[in-house]
KOLBA-156237 format. One record per residue: x, y, z of N, C-alpha, C in turn. Coordinates in pm, whole numbers, plus 50000, padded with zeros to 5 digits. Example, Ala and Ser with C-alpha at 12.3 -4.5 7.8 and 13.67 -1.06 7.14 Angstrom:
2
513194943150780512304955050780513204967050780/512854977550708513674989450714512905000350787/
REM end
This chain:
623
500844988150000500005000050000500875012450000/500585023249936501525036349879501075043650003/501995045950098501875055850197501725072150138/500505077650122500685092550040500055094050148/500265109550128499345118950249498055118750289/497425114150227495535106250196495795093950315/496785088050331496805075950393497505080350537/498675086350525498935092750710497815100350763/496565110950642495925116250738494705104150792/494525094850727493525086450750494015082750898/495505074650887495955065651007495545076051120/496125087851070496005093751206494805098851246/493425100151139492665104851246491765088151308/492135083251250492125066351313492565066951467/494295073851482494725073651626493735078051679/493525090151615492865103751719491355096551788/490465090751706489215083551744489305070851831/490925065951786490785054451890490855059352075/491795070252080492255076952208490625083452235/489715088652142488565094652182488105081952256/487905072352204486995059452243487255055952358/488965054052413489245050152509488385059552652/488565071152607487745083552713486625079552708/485935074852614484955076452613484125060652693/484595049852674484415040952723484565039252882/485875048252855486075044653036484985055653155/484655069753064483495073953111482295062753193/481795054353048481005048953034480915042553160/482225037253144481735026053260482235034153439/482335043653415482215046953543480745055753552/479725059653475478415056853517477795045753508/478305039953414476905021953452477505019153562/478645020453671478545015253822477935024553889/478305036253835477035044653969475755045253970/475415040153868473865045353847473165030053842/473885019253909473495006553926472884995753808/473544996153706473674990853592473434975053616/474574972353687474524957153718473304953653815/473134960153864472084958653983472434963154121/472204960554250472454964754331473534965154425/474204973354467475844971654474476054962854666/476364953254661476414948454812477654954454889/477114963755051478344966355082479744958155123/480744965355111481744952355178481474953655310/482454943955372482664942955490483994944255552/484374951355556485734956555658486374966755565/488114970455565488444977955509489324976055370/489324984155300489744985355198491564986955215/492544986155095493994981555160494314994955159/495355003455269495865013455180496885014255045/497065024954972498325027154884498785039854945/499965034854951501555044354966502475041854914/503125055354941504215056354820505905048754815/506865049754753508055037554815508335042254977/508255050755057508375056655174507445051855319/506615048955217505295045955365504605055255362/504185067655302503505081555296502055073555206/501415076855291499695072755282499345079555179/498715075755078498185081854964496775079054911/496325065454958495075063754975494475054855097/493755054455165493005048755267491725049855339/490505041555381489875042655410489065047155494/488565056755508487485065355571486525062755630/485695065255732484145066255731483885079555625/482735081955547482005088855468480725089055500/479995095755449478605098555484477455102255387/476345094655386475075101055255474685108255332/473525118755251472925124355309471525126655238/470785124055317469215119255224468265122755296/466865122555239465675130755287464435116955307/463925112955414463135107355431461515115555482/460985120755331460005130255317458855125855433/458095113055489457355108855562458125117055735/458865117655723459345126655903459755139155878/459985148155746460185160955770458765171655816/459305174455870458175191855914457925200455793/456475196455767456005206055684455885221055705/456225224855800456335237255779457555238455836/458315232855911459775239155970460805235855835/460775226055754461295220655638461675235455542/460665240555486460935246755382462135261055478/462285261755579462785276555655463665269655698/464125255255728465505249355746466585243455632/465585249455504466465246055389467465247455376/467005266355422468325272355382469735268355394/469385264155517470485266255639471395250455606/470555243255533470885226955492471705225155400/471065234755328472005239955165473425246555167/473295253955254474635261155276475755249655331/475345242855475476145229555476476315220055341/475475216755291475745205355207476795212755078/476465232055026477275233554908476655239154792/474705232954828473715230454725472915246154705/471785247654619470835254654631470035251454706/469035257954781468255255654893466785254254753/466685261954668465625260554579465365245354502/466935239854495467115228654404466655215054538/466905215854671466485206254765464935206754778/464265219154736462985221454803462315216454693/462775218054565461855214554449461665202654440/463265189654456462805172454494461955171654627/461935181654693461175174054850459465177854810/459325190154761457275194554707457485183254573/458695174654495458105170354342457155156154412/457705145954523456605140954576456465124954511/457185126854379457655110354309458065103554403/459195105354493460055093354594459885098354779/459505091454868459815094854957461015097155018/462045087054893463485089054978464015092654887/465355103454885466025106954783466755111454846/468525110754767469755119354846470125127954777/470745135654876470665152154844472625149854825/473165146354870475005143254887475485130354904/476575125354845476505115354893478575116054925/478745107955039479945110855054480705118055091/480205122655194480685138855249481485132955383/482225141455440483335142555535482655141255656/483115135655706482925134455896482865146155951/483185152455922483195169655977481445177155906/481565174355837479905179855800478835169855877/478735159155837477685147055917477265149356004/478665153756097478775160856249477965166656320/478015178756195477375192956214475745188456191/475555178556118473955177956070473545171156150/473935162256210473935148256314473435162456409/474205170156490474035179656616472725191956607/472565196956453471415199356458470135190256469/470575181156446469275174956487469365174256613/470325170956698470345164956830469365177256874/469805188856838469125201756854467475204456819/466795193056789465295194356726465165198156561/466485200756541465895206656371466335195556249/465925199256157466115184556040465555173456041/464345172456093463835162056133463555155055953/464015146555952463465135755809465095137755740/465865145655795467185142755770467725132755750/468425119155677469085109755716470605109255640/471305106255845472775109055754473165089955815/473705088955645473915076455673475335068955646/475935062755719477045062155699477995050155594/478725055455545479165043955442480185043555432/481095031755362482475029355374483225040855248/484305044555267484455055755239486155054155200/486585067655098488345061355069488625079855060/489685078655133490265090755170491865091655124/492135108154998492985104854975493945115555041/494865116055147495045127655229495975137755134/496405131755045497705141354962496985144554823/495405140954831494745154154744495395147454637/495475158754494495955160254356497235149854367/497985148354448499255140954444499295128954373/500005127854246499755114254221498845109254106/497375120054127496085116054149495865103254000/496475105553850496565094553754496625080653796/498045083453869498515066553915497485061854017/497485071754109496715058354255495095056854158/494785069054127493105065354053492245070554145/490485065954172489615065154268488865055654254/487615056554390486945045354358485315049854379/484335044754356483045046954324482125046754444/480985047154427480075045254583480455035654652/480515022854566480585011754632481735004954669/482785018754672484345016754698485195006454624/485185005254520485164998654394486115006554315/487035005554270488095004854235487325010254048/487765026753994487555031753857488675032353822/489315039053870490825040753800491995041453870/492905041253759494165039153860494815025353888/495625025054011496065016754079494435011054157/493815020554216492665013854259491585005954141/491925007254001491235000153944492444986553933/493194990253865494104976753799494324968153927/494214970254112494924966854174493144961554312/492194961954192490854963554265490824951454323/491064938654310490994926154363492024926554478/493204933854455494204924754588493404936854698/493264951754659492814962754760491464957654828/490954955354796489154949354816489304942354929/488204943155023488694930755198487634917955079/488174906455122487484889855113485974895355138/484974889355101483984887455151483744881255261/482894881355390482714873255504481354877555547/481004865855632479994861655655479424873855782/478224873555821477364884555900478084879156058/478644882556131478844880256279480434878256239/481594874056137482864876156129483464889156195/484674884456171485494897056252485654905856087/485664918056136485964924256031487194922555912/487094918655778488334919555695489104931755643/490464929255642490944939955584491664935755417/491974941555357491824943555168493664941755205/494564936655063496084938755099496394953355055/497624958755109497754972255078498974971254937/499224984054878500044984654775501114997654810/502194989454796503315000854814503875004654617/504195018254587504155022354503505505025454442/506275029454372507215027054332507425046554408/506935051354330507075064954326507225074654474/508045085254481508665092654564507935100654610/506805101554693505835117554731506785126854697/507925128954784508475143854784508965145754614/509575139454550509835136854440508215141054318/507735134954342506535135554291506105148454305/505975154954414505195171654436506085175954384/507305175954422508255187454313508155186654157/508275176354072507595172853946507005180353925/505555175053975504155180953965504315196853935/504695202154078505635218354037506005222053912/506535216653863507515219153763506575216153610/505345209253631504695199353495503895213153483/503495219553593502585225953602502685241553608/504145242153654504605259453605505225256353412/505175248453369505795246953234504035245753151/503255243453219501695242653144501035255253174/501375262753281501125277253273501715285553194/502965286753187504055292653108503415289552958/503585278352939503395275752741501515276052699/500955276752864499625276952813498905261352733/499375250552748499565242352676498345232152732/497815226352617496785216752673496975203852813/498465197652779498825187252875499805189352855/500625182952997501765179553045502135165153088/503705163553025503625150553075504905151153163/505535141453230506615144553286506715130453352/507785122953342508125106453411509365105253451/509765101753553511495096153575511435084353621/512325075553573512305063953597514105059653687/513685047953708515125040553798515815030753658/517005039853612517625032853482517865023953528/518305018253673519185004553700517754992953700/516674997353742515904983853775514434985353692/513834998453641512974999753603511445003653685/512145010253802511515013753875510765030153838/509225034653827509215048953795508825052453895/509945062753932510285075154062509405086354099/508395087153980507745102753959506505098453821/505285101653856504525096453709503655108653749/503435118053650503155129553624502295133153511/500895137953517500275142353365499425154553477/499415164953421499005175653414497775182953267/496545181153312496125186653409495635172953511/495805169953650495045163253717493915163953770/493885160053879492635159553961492245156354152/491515163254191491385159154299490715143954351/491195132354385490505122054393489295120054480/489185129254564488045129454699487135133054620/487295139654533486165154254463486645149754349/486615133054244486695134954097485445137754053/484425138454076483475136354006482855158453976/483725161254079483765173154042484405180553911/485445172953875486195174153817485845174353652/486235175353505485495173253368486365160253373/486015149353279486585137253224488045141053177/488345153353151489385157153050490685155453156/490005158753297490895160053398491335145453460/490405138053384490735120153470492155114653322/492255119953194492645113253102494185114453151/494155101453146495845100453181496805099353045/497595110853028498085112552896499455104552920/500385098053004501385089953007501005078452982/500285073052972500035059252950499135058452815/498045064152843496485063352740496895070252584/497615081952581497655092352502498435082052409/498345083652260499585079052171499975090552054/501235094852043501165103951930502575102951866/502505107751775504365104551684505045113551779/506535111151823506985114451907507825124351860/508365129051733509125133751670510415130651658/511345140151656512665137851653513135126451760/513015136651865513225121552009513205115551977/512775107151918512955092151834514165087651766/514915098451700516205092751675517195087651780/517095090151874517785079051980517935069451912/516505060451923516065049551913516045040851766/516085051651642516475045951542518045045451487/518515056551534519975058151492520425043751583/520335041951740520765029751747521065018351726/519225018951639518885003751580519875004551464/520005018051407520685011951301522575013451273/522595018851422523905016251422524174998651475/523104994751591523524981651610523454967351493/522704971951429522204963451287523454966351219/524574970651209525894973351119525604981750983/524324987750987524304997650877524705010250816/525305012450977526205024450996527155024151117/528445029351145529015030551198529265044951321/529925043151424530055057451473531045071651365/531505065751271532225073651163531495075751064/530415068451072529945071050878529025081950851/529445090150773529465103650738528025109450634/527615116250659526055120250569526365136950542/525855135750380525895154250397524495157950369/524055169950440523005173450505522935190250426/521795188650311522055202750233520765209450271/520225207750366519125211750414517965208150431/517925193950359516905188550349516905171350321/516175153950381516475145950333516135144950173/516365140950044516035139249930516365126149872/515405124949783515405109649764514345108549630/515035101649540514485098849378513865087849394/513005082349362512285067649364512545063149230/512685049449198512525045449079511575054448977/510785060649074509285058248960509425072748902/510535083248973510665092248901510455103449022/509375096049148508865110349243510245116049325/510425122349389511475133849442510795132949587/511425126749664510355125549864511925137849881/510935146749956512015157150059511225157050151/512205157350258511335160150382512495171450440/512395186650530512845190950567514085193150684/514715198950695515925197750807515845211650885/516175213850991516245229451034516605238250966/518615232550936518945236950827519865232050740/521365234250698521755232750603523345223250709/523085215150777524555208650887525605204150784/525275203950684526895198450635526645183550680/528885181950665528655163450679528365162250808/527485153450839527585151050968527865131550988/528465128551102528115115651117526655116751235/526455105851308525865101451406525705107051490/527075112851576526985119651667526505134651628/526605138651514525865150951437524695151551455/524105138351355522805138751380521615141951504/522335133151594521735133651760521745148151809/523475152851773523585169251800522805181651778/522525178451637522125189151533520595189151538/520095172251551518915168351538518045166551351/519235161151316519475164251105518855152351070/517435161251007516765148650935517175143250836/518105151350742518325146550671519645133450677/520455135150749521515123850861520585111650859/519365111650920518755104751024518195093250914/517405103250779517315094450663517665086050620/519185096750559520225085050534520645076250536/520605076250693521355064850774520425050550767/519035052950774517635046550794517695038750672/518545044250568518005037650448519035031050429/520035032950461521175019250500520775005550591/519675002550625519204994250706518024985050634/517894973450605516724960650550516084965650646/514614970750538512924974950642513404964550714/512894951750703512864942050830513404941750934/514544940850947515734945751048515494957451109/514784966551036514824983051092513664976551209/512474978051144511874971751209511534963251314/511964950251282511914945151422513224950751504/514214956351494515074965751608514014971951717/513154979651598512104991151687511204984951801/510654970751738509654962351800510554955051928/511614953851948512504951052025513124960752134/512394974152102512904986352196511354986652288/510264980552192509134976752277508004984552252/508164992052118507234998052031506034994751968/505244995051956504054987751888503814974251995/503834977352111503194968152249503084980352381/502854974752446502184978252586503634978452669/504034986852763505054986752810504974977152930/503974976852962503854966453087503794972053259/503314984753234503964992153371502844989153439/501514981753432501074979253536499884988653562/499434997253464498235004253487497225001953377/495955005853405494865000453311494775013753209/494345005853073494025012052954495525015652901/496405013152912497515014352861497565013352709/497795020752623498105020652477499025015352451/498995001352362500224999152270500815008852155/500525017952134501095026752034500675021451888/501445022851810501255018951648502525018151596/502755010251536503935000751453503644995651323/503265003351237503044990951125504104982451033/504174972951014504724961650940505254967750824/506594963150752507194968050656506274962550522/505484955650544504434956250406503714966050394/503304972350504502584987450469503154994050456/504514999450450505065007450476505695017950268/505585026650292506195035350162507175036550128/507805044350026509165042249990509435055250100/508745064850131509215075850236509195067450381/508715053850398508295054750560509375051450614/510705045450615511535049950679512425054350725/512755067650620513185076850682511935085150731/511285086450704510345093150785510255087250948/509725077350977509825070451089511355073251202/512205068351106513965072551161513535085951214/512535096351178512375109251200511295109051338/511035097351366510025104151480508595107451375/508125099651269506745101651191506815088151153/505355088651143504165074251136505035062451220/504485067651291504755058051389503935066151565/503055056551624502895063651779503285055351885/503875064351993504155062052093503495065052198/503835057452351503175063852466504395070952548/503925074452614505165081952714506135070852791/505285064252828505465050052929506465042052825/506325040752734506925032452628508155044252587/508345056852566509265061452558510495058052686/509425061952833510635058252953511295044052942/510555034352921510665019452922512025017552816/512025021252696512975019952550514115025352605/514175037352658515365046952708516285039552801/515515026652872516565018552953517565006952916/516945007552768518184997152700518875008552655/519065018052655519875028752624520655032752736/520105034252900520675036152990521465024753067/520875013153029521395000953048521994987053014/522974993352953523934989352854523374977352777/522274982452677521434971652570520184966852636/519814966152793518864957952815517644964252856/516864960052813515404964552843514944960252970/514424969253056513764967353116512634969053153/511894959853197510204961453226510304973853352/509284987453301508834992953398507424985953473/508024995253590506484990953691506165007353805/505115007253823504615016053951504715010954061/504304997754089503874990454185505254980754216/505494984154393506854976654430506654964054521/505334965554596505114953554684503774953554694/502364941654744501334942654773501864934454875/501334935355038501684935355140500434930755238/500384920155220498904913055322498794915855450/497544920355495496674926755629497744921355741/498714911655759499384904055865500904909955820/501334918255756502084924855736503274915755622/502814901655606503804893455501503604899655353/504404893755302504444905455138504074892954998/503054894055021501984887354853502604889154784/503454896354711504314898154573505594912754621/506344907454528507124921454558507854921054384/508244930954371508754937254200509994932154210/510714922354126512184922854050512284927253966/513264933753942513624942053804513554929853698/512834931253621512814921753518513474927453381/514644922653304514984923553174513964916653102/513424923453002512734917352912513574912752769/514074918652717515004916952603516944922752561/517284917752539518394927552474517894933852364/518184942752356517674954852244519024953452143/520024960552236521164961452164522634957052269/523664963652189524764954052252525644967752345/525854964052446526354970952543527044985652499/528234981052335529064990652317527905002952228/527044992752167525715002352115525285015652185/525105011552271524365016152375525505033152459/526735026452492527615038052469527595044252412/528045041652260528045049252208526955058452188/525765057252165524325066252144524725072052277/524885071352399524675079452504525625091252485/527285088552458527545097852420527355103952329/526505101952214526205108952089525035117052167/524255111852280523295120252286524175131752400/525115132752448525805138052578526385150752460/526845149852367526795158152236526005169952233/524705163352224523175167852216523215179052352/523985179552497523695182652580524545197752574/525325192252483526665207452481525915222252363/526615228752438525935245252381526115244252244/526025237152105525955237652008524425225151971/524325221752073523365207952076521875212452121/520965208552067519815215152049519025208652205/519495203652304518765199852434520075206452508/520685215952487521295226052584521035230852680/519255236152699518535243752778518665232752872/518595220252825517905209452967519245203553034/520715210753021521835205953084521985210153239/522195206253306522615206653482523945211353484/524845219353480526205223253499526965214953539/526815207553659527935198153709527125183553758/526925181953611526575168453603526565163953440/527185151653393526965144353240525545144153211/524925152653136523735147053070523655141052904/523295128052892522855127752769521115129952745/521125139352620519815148852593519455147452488/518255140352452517395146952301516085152052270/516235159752203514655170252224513915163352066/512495169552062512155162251980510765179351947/510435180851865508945185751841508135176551682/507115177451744506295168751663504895175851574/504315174951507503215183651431502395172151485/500725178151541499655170251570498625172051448/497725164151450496925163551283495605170951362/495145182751300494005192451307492635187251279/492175185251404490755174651393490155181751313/489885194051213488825199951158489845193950980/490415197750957491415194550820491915178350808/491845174750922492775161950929494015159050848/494865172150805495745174350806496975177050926/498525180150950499135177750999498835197951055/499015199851165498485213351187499825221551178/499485234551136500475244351133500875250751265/499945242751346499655253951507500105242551633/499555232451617499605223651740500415210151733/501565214651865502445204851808502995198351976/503625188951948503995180852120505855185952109/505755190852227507415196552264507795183752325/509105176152284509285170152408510985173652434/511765164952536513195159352587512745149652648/514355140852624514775128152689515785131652744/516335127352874517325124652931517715116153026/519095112253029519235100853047520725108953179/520665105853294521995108353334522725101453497/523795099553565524995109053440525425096053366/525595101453276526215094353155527085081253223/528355087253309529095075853315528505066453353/527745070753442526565057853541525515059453550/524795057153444523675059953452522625058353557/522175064653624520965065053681519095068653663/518995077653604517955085453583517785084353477/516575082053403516065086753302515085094253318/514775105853228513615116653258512875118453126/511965116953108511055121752988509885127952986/509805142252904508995151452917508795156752811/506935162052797506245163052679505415173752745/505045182252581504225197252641503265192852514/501715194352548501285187852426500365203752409/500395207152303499855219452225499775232252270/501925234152329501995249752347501065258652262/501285274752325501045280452252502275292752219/502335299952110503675302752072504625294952063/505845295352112507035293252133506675275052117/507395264152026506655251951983507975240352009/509635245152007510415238652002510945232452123/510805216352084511555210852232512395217852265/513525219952235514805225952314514475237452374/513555247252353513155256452391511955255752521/511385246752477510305251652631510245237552705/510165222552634510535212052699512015208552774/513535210652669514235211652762514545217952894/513805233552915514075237853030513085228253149/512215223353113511645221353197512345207053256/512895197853165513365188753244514745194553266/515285204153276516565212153362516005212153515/515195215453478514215218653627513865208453712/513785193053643513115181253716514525174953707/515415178453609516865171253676517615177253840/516835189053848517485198453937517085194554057/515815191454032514785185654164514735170054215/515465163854094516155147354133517145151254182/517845152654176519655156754214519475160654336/518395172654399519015171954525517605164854602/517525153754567516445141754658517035129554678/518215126054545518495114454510519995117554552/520645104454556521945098754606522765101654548/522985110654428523895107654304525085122954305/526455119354257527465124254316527295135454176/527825150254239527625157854121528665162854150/528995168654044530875173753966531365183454112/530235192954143530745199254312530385197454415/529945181154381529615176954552530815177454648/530465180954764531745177354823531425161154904/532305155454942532405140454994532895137855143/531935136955207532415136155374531875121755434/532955118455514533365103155520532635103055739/532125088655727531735088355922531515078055860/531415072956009530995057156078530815048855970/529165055155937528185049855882527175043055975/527055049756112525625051056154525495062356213/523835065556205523125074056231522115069656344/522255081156447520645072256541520095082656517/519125078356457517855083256473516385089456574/515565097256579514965088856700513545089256623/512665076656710511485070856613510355078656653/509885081656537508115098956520507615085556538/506295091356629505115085256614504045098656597/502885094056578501705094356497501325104456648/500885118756590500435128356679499305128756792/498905130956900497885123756956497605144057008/496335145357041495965154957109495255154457218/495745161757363495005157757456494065164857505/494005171657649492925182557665493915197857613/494925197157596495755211257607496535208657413/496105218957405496685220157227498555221657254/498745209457184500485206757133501215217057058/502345216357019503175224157013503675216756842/502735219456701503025212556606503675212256507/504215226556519505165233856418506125224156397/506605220756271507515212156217507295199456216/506095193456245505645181756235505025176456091/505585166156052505295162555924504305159055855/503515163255765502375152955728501635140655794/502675131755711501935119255770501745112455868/502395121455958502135119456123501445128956208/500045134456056499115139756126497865136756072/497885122756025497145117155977496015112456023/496325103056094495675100356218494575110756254/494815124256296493565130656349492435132556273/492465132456151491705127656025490035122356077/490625110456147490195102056179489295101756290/489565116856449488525119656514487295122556500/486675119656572484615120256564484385131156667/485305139456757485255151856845485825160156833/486965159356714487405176756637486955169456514/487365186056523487205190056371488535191856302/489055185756221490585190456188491195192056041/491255205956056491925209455882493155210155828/493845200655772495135199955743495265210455560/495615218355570496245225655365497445223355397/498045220955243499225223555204500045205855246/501365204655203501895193855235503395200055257/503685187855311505245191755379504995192555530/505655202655590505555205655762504735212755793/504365212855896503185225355983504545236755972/503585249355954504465261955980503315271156060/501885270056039501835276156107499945268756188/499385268056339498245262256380497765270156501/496525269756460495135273656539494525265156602/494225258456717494705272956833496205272456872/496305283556930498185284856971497945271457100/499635263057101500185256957148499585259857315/498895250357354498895250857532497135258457534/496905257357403495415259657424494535252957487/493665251457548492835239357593491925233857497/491665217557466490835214357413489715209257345/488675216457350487585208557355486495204557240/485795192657285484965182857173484645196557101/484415192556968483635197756865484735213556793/485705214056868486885228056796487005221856708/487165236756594488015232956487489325236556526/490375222756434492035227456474492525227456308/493035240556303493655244056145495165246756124/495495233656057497175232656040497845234555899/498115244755900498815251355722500675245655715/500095238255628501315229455595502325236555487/503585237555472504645239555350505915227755317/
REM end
């Protein structure tokens, strides 16, 4: 089949409808569970597992929650309509919109909220104690609380009325999280918990960074991933815009779409990593062999047609390490067409392209790969270019580790241990090699061709760290214009790769800006931003930088062991106390307690040595 432009715009608006579908399905099925599709949802019985992060930092866990519903046969017909008000304002609602279901007279029972905080219930529970609300019913239900908010919010997911596992880790991970079923008079069950690969503190700084680079470029999504080059561990999983998990349903669908995993789009340039390798390891080219680059790739077909495809600009000879440098399509061509399709090919399918990366979350996109029988006399150098061809993000981090790891692929994962209610460990993650890609000296070499890429003549410059080896490649890509279904003049995906430090690899980082506005070139608005998330690994992580200094002891530390905050009759002294060892108060039924912000207490109400009593609110502003 003749790959012409009739046929890339087809494939691609093919991508574009398949990624619609996926949204659109997974919508789907998170109303046929709420709205009782299957039939009637039976509650569980005991608790649900928590997820936390590689640290022990609580990220999801179970709650009491609360409905809140109108049993029309016991309200006061006349105290009802003058206690609306006052009902509405607690619940959030219109007082007009409660009064119109309670006079419409179809149902005696109907809920007005469902799932609300222990701290409101409270308040409605005590007016009644007080005579008012009579036909009120607050009823209580099992409930999932996520204390770190937005953090995360893609990977861990949420879960539904019936605490049921939609997305996320709480969907893909819904059977081991879930307690057993048991019988009426059992002791209560508890669900296994999931420890996560990923770094909270690591993770919020990211997030920072995904999200001052999506303000800045104005840009539809953000992506942003770092992974563990040695084992395949990801450190940080990041898509911007997120969501609050307590409050998704507040949220638009647009805000649940997880663009690291779900999203697939041609990756652009960035991609020459991955083909220049293949086709340096296939012997089609060498680290010497030389291409001249007149501004453009060009190429005669038998049949007489003339394929150009463009270059920035005019690089001269370049070899390999040029190409990566310069980012020279026309190099990249060249080189591509020194390589048997077949061979090119399955190289690519061997970096783990056109499959599922395996990281362990639901709806994951295999990308698109097509077979050298479909393929044109342009498709690969085009492809060598980062075109026709899609990728996921997940599958970009995953490929980058036979690059960081001298030829071998490794399987990413999120998930590091599931950890049964008795504290023994149900499964735990080995770094699994999945394939050799390529051959150790391969693999060198591209890193320094991409470490090239990192120096002030090298177009991922912006994303270099001063005193540290980075190897860097930036990539921008053209997206196809759902109204033309042509390739758009306007909307395009920025990305960088990096991989560092070079000598030893550790880190890989990969980051995507999907439909800046203005300013469109990776090196320009994607490299800075992973400057910024290399900056924010470096000082979290273990790794020795060009002006570290090196100071030598024992090698022990005593410590002394935090426990979990308790409050008595006299208000504590909480300044500098950490998060998740104020978790716990969460959990009282006689305060009231408001934790913002993450990190340490800096500043709480009431002052230290206050006295204190049932029903205060206590407000702790975290940094």
């Amino acid at each position: 089949m003749k790959w012409d432009n009739r046929t890339i715009r087809f494939a691609l608006a093919i991508a574009a409808i398949s990624s619609f579908a996926i949204v659109i399905l997974f919508r789907y099925g998170i109303l046929a569970s709420q709205v009782g599709g299957t039939g009637p949802q039976i509650p569980e019985t005991g608790e649900r597992g928590t997820i936390s992060d590689r640290n022990g930092r609580v990220l999801a866990m179970d709650s009491p929650l609360y409905n809140i519903a109108i049993w029309r046969p016991e309200t006061d017909q006349e105290a009802f309509p003058v206690e609306v008000r006052r009902l509405a304002e607690l619940l959030g609602m219109e007082s007009e919109d409660i009064l119109a279901r309670w006079k419409n007279g179809s149902s005696n029972f109907f809920y007005l909220k469902k799932r609300v905080v222990p701290q409101l219930a409270r308040a409605i529970q005590g007016a009644k104690a007080d005579g008012a609300f009579s036909g009120v019913v607050v009823e209580k239900v099992a409930g999932r609380f996520y204390p770190e908010k937005r953090l995360g919010s893609h990977l861990v997911g949420f879960v539904g009325d019936a605490n049921r596992g939609l997305a996320g880790i709480e969907l893909k991970y819904d059977g081991d999280l879930r307690p057993p079923r048991s019988r009426p008079g059992d002791k209560a069950t508890l669900g296994n918990s999931i420890i996560l690969t990923i770094d909270a503190n690591l993770q919020f700084a990211l997030e920072e960074v995904a999200r001052k680079a999506q303000v800045s470029t104005k840009a539809q999504a953000v992506i942003l991933l770092a992974g563990d080059a040695r084992n395949g561990e990801i450190l940080a999983y990041v898509a911007i815009p997120d969501f609050d998990p307590n409050e998704y349903f507040s949220f638009p669908d647009t805000a649940w779409y997880d663009w690291a995993a779900v999203s697939h789009y041609e990756p652009g340039s960035v991609f020459k990593v991955f083909s220049m390798a293949s086709a340096l390891d296939l012997g089609a080219i060498d680290r010497n062999t030389s291409f001249t680059c007149g501004g453009a790739y060009r190429r005669t077909t038998p049949g007489g047609e003339t394929i150009t495809i463009k270059c920035l600009s005019d690089h001269g000879v370049v070899n390999m390490t040029g190409i990566l440098e310069y980012s020279c399509n026309s190099g990249a061509g060249q080189a591509a067409d020194r390589a048997a399709s077949v061979d090119f090919y399955n190289k690519l399918i061997d970096f783990g392209f056109g499959e599922r990366s395996g990281v362990t979350l639901p709806s994951e996109s295999p990308g698109s790969l097509r077979s050298p029988e479909g393929w044109s006399l342009r498709s690969k150098p085009t492809i060598a270019m980062g075109q026709e061809i899609f990728v996921t993000a997940t599958q970009m981090l995953a490929a980058a580790t036979a690059i960081a790891d001298g030829g071998l692929l490794l399987k990413p994962t999120v998930v590091r241990s599931v950890i049964k209610p008795d504290g023994a460990t149900a499964w735990e993650f080995q770094p699994t090699v999945v394939r050799r890609t390529i051959s150790k000296e391969t693999s060198k070499t591209i890193l320094a061709a991409m470490e090239a890429g990192s120096g002030i003549k090298g177009t991922g410059y912006r994303a270099k760290v001063d005193d540290i080896r980075m190897a860097v490649k930036t990539g921008t890509a053209q997206m196809i214009d759902q109204t033309s279904r042509r390739y758009s003049d306007t909307d395009f995906i920025a990305s960088t790769l990096a991989i560092f430090p070079v000598e030893d690899p550790r880190i890989v980082l990969y980051g995507a800006i999907v439909k800046p506005e203005g300013e469109t070139f990776g090196g320009r608005i994607a490299a800075p931003m992973i400057r910024e998330a290399a900056e924010a690994i470096l000082e979290q992580e273990d790794i020795l930088r060009g002006n570290s200094q090196v100071i030598t002891h024992s090698g022990t530390i005593n410590l002394p062991r935090l426990s979990s905050v308790a409050i008595g009759s006299t208000m504590p002294d909480l300044i500098g106390t950490p998060k998740k060892l104020l978790l716990g108060l969460l959990l009282r039924d006689d305060l009231r307690v408001r934790i913002e912000g993450d990190g340490y207490v800096v500043r709480q109400t009431p002052e230290p040595g206050s006295p204190v009593e049932s029903g205060m609110e206590i407000m702790l502003e975290l940094k």
